[in-house]
N, C-alpha and C positions, 0 to 999 in steps of 0.2 A: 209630468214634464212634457212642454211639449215638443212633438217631432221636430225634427230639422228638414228642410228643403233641400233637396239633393245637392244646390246650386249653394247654398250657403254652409254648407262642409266643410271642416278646413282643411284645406286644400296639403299633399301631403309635401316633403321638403322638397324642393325642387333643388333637381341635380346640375350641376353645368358641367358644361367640357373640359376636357384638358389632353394632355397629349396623347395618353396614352389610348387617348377615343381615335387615332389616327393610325394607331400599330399599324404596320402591314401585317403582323403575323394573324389580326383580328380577321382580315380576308380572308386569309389561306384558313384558315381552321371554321370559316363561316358555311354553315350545312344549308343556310335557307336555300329553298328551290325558286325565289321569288328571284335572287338576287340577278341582276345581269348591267355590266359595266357601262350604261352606256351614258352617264353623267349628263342628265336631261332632266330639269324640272317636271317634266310631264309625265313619265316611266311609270310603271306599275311598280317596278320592285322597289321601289323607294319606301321603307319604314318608318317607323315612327322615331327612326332615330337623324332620319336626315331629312323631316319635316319641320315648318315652323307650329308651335303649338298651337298657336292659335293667331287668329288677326291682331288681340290687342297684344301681344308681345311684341306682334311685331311694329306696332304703330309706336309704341313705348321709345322703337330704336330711332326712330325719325326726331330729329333732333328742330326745334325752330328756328326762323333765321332770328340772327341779331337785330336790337335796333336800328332802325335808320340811322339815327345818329354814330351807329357804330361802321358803315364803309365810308369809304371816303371819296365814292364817285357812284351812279347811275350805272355804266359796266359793272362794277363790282356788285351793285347793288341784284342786277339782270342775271349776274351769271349762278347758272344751276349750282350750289355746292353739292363740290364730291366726297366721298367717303375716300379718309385717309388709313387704306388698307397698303401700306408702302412696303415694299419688300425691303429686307434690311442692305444699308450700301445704297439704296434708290436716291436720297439725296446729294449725291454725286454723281448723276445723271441728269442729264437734260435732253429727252424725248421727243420725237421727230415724227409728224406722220404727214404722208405724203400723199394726197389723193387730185382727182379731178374734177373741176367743175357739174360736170354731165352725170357723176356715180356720186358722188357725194352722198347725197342723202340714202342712197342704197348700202351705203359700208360702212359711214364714219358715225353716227349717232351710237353704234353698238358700243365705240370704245368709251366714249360716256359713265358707260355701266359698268367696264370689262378692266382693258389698260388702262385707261386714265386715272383709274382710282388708285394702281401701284404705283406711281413715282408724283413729285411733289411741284414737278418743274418739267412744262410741256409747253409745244407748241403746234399750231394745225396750219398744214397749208396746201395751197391750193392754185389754182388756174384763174380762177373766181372768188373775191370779196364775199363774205357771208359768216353766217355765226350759226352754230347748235347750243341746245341749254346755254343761251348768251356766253358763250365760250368764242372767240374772233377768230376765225377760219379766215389767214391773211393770204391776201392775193400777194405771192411773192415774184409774181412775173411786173408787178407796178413798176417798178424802176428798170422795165429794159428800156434799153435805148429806142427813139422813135427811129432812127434807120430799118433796124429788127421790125421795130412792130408794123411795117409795113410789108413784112416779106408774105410770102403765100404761108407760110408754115404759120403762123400768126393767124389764119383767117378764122380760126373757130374763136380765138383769144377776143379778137376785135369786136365779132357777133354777139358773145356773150357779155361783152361789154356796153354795148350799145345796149342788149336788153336791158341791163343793172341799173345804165344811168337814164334812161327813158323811163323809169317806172315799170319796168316790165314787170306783168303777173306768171311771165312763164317761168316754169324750171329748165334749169339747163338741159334736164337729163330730156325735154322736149325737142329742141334743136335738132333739125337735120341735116347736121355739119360735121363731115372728117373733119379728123386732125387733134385729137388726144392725146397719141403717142407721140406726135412730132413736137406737139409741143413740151411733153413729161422733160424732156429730154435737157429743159436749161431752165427747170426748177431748183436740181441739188447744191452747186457751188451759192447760190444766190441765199436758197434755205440755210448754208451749213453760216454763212456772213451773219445773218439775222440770228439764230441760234447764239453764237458767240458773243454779238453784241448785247443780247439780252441779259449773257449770263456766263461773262466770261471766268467767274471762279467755281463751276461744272466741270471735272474730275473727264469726264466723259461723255461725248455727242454720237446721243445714236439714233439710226432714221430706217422708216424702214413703210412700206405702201398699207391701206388703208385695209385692203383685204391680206394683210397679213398679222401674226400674233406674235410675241414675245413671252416666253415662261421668265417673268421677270426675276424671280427670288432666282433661278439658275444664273440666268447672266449676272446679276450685281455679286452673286455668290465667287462665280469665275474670273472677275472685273477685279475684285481684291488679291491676283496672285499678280498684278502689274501698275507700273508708275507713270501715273498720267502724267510726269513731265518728262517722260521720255517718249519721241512720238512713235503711236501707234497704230494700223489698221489693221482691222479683222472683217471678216465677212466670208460667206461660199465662196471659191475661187470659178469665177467663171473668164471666160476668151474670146476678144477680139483684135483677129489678129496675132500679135505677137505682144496686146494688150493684157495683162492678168489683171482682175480688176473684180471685185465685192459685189455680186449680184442683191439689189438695191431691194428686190420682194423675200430674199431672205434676211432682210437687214442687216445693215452695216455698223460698225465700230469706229469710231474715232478719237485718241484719246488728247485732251486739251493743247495739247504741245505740238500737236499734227495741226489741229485746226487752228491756236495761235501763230504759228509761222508762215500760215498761207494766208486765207482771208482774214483774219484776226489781223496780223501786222498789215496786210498788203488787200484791202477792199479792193482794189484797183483788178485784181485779180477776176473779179465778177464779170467784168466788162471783157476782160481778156477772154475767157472761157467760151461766155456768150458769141461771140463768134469764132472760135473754134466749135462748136454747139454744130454747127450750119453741116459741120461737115463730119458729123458721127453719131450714130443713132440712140446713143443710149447716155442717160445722167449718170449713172452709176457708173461707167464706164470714164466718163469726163473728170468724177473724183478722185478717179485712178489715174489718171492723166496727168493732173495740175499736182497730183502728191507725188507721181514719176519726178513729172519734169522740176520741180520746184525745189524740193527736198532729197530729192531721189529714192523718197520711200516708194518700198513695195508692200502690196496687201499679205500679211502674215503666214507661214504656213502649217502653225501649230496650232491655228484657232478648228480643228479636226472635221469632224458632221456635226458640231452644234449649230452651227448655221445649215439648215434644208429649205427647199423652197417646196415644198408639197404640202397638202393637206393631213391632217393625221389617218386619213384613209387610205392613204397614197404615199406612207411615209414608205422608203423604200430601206428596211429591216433587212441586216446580213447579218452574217454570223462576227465578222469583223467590227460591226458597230453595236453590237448587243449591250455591251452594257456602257457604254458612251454616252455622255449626256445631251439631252436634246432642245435646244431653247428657241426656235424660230418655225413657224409655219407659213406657208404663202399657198396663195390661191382658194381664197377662205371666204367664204357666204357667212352674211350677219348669226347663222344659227351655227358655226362651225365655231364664230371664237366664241358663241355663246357656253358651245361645250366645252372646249378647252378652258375655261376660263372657270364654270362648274367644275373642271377636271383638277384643275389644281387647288381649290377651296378643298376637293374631299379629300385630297392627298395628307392636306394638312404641312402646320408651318414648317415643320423640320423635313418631311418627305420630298417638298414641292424645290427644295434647295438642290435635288439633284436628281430630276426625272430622263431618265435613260430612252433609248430604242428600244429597253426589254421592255419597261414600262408600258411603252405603248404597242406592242404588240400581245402583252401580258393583257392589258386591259378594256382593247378595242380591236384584238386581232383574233385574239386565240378561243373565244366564247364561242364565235360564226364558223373559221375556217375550214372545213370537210376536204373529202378525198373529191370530192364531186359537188357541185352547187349549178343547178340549172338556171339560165337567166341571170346571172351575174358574170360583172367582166370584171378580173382582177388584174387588167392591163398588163399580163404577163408579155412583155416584146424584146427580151433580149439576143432570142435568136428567134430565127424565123423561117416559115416557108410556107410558100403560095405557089400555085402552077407556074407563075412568070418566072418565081426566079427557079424553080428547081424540078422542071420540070425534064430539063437533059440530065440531072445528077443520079436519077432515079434507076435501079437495077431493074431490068426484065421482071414483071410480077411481084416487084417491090409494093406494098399499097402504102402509097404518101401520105406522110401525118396531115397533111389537112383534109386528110379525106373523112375522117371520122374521130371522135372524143379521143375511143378507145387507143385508134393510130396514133394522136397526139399525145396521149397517155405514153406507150412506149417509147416515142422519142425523149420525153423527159426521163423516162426510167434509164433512156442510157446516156444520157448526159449524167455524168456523178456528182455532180452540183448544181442540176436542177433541182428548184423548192416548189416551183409554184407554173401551170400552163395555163392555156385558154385555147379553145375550139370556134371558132366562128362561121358555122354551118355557114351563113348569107354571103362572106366573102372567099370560103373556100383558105381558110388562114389558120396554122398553129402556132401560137407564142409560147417560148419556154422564158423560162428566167431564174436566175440563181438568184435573187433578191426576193422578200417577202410584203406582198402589198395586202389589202384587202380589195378593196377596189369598192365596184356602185353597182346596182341592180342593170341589168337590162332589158329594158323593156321600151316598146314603140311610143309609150302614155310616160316617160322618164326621160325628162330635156337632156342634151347633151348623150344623149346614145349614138349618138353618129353612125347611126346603121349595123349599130355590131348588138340589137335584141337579137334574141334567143342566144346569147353565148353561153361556151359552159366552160365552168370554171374550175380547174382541182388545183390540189397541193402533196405534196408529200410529206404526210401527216409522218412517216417515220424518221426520215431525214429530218425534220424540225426536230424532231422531241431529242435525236441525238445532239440533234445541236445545243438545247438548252440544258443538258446533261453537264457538258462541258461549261457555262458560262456560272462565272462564281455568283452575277447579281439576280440569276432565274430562280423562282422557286422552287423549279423540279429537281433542281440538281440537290435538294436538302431534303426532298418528300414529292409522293406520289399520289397526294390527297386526288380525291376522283375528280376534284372540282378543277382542278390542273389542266386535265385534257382538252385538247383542242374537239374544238364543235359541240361542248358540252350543252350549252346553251338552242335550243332547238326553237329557231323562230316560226310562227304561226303559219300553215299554207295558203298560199291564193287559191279561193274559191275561182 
């Protein structure tokens, strides 16, 4: 008989996934030494169980487009399809993102691959006319009045206009022109008009900036305990003034009955806003405005920390919000919602419906954190002190926490609800903080160091672990697997 070619074998049953490939308890009881959380295509620890098998598997999942004969227009025909990956409850949302001409291509091509594929009904807008994977990025500032468009706050609007309709081969983001933020500011009421007309039996209008994420399955998950024809807004509670109003980078909420009784019945309202615009710095701020004055709603105060505006590097973790669910990030580079968007595919369906603060301290905090880390700033700044300010409070032969690690060490030891300091030999600075961050490397060769290289950074690894003792959704408080400990994880040294 003769042999078989390795290659022509039969291949043995092939297994597929199901839930329970998603356990959390499958983490907690995982011994590999390879493992380490940091949900990134490119990682080492990644197995052969969170690989694709091979190329043609995965060519298999690319589906072809239809006929021609099968759209019904050139746009449809243009635009990229997405993968209809919808969290359940998503189609009763209708999706908002909000970017600028100048950054566009720097932030908004990612949600392509990331958000756009969770909800079924979106829209993109912008400062600037243009399209991604022929997807229409609508200039929603077209219909301001020509009075407006001639004011100074307009001038970068008008610049980049003129490039569009000249033919221009430049990109915005080449322009040496302020005026981004003056203008962001009378994009929302105009965006929230467009949204509703497009789609006005959407359950729910949510918007939220282009470097920012949404954990979609949590919000639609939390969206079903209320009735959208009773009007509603949620968001972070931020202040201007004696304004309380939905900070718009951690996105906002709207539910159909808020936004039919304003723009929805009363378009007229766009133009009213637009100059009120003139005279307050912020969009998100102006949504709060026209829902005060109109309706006399106010932004909610039970929508808790599911709205944050931080990075998940920078999510600020207390013992208070530990097991609180978490569904918004802001201040996010194309490879941040790359991870977070990784981050919720591994969690899997049922998990991703209710990702916590422990969550992400559990799975991007707790691997790295040590009593000591040199060169990393974990932006500890809740209390402070530097020569200028404390430099009279100081006792005869006191040595001042910024004068050394160690010194800022002790000041956090006596603070009883300090978690976490930082030492800034360069500026002569100690920051403590009762909140739990990770922070970013420091170093002179790492943008956005702002002069605070060589920091060093601790925590108080015992005070955490008590805390997570107490909290019912942590795993310590059920086992003390070794893989649990903080700083388990030992990253490689710079040579």
């Amino acid at each position: 008989m003769q042999e078989q070619h390795p290659h022509h074998q039969r291949p043995s049953r092939q297994r597929y996934l199901g839930l329970k490939d998603f356990d959390k308890n499958n983490d907690i009881n995982d011994n590999r030494v390879q493992y380490s959380p940091r949900y990134e295509s490119n990682d080492l620890w990644r197995t052969d169980a969170v690989e694709a098998p091979n190329a043609l598997s995965t060519a298999k999942r690319r589906y072809p487009l239809p006929p021609l004969n099968k759209f019904q227009s050139k746009g449809e025909y243009l635009q990229q399809p997405l993968v209809a990956d919808y969290a359940k409850g998503a189609d009763k949302v209708f999706f908002m993102i909000k970017t600028g001409g100048s950054v566009l291509w720097n932030r908004l091509p990612i949600h392509l691959m990331t958000s756009l594929t969770r909800v079924p009904s979106f829209a993109l807008y912008s400062d600037a006319p243009g399209s991604v994977g022929g997807h229409e990025v609508i200039d929603i500032l077209q219909n301001t009045t020509k009075e407006s468009l001639q004011k100074p706050e307009f001038t970068l609007y008008r610049r980049q206009r003129y490039i569009h309709d000249s033919h221009g081969v430049v990109d915005y983001s080449e322009l040496d022109v302020k005026g981004g933020w003056e203008l962001d500011k009378f994009k929302n009421i105009p965006m929230l008009a467009d949204a509703y007309a497009k789609s006005p039996e959407s359950d729910w209008f949510v918007f939220m900036d282009a470097d920012s994420y949404f954990m979609m399955d949590t919000l639609t998950e939390w969206l079903k305990t209320f009735d959208p024809e009773q009007p509603h807004y949620f968001g972070s509670r931020a202040a201007l003034g004696d304004l309380i109003f939905g900070h718009g980078g951690s996105g906002v909420v709207l539910s159909r009955k808020a936004v039919e009784l304003t723009v929805g019945k009363h378009p007229e309202y766009v133009q009213e806003y637009e100059q009120k615009a003139f005279k307050y710095c912020c969009g998100d701020a102006l949504v709060a405005l026209m829902l005060k004055e109109k309706l006399g709603l106010e932004i909610a105060v039970h929508g808790g920390n599911r709205f944050q505006g931080n990075s998940f590097w920078e999510v600020m973790v207390t013992p208070e919000k530990w097991c609180q669910p978490i569904m918004s990030f802001h201040h996010l580079t194309a490879h941040d919602i790359e991870i977070l968007w990784e981050y919720e595919r591994l969690m899997g369906p049922e998990r991703r419906k209710q990702i916590t603060y422990g969550d992400i301290y559990h799975d991007f905090y707790l691997p790295y954190i040590k009593e000591r880390i040199d060169n990393w700033d974990n932006k500890a700044e809740q209390v402070v002190f530097t020569p200028e300010r404390d430099k009279e409070k100081l006792k005869e032969g006191e040595e001042p926490p910024y004068s050394s690690f160690e010194a800022c060490q002790k000041a956090c030891d006596e603070m009883s609800n300090c978690l976490m300091f930082r030492y800034l030999p360069n500026k002569s600075y100690c920051g403590l903080s009762k909140q739990i961050k990770l922070g970013r490397p420091a170093f002179e060769w790492v943008k956005e160091d702002n002069g605070n290289h060589k920091a060093i950074s601790g925590w108080k690894i015992d005070r955490i672990t008590q805390i997570r003792k107490t909290q019912s959704c942590d795993p310590r408080s059920k086992t003390t697997h070794s893989e649990l400990h903080e700083g388990w994880f030992s990253p490689p040294q710079l040579e």
